[in-house]
N, C-alpha and C positions, 0 to 999 in steps of 0.2 A: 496775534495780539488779542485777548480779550478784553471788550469791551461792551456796557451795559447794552441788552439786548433789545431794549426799544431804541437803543441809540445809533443801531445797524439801518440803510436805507430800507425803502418795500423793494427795491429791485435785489436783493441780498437771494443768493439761494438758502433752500430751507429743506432741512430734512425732520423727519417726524418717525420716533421709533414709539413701537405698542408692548407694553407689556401685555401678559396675560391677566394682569390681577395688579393690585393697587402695591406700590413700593411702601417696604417698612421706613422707620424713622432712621435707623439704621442703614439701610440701602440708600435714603435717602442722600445722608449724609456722603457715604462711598459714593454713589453717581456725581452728588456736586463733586466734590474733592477731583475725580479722577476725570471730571470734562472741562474743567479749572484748564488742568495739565495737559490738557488736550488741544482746546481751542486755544491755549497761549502759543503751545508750541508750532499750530496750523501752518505752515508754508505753502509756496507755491515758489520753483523755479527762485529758492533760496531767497525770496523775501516775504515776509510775515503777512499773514493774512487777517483783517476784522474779525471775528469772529463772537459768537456769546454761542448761551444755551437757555431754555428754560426746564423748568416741569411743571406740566399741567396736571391736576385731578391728582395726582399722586399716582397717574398710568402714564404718559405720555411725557418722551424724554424730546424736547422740540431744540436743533440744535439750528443756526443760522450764521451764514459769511459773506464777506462782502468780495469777491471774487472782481469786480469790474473797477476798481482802484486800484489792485493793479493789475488789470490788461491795459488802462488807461497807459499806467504808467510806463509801460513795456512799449505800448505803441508809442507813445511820446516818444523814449528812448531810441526806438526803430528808426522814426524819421529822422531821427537827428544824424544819423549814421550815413 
């Protein structure tokens, strides 16, 4: 599920990819569009994961998830069992 990227916790994993050279306007736009469709569709063990992206400098594609809502939720579910 995407969702605004300052709105993710600090404990969220965080990946950071480098271009080589600064993204066109162009490219731009394809990265947004196609990490849109990405982090919405992010799963884990068939239920939706937080997720956002940024870009910084117009090098640097910064994507971020919230992974421990649900193990939360999984362990919850565990005990219950």
């Amino acid at each position: 599920m995407f969702v605004k990227f300052e709105n993710l916790p600090s404990h969220s994993r965080v990946w950071v990819y480098q271009s080589d050279r600064k993204f066109t306007t162009q490219e731009l736009a394809l990265i947004s569009e196609k990490a849109i469709v990405f982090v919405d569709q992010w799963t884990k063990h068939g239920s939706d994961l937080q997720g956002s992206f940024v870009v910084k400098y117009n090098q640097f594609l910064i994507i971020k998830n919230d992974e421990l809502l649900k193990l939360l939720t999984t362990v919850s579910i565990s005990f219950k069992l």
